[in-house]
N, C-alpha and C positions, 0 to 999 in steps of 0.2 A: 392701117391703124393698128398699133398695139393692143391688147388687154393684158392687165393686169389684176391677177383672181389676189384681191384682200382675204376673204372668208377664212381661211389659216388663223388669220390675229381678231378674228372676230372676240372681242373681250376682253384681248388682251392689251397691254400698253405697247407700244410700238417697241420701246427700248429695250422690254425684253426678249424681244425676237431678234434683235441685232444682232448679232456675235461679237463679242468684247475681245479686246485682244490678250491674249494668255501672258501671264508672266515669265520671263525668261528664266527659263533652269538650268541652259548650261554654260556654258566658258569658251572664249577662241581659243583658237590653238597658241597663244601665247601667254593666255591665262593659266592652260592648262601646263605647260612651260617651268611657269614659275610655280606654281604646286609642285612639279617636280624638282624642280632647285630647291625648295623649301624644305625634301626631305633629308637634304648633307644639311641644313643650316640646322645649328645649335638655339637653345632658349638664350644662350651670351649674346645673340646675334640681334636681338632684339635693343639691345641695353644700348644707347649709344657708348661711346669710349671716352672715358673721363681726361680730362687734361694730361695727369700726369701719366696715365697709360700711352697718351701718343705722342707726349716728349719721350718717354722711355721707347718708346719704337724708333723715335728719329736717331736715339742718341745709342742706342745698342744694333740698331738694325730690323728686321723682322719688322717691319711695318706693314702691318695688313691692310689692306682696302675693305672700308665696310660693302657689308652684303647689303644695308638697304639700297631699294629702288628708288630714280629720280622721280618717279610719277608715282603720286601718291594711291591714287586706284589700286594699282599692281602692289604696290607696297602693304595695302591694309590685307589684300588679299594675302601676299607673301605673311604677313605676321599672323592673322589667323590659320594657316596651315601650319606653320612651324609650332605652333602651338598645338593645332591637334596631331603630327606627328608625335611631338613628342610627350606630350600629356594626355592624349585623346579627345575625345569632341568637347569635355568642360571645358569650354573659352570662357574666359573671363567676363563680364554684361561688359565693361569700356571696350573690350575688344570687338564685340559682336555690334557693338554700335556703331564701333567705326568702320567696320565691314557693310554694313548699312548707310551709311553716311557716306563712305566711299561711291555709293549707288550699287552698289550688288543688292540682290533681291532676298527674302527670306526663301525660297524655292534656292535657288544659288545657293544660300548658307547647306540648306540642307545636301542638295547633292556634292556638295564642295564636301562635309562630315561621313555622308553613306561614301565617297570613293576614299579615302583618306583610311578610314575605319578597316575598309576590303584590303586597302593597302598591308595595314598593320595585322593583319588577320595572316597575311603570306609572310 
């Protein structure tokens, strides 16, 4: 037969002796991927491309492929880093909402700004 010694939680509520699980703070390696792709992409890259911008590509040539992502996750992540490459960590509040909305964590937003920051520091 087991025992089990309680006297540890004596007083205390059960739930705070549980261990909660932590918020995630970092990125796959795919995530981290596209943070690096994000530092050749320009703030143009953001904007979609107007009608007559890509008639005139079809009709002169030079037709680029957009830089956004098909899966919106990676893509909210993609635009707030191109953004703090090239502005630095003030993101916009619609941006940082949709970085959140996307499901990245505020612990995420933040290490996604401190590596970014290091980046522009080199």
């Amino acid at each position: 037969m087991a025992y089990l010694n309680f006297s540890p939680l004596q007083g205390q509520p059960l739930a705070d002796a549980i261990p909660t699980k932590r918020a995630a703070t970092g990125f796959s390696a795919l995530e981290w991927q596209v943070v690096a792709i994000a530092q050749r992409d320009g703030l143009s890259s953001l904007r979609r491309p107007g009608r007559l911008s890509m008639a005139l590509g079809v009709v002169f040539g030079g037709q680029r492929t957009s830089p956004r992502l098909a899966d919106e996750r990676l893509e909210a992540l993609r635009r707030a880093a191109v953004i703090a490459w090239r502005r630095g960590p003030a993101l916009p509040p619609h941006e940082v909402r949709a970085f959140h909305k996307a499901g990245f964590t505020p612990e995420q937003y933040d290490t996604l700004l401190a590596s970014i920051s290091r980046g522009r520091a080199n």
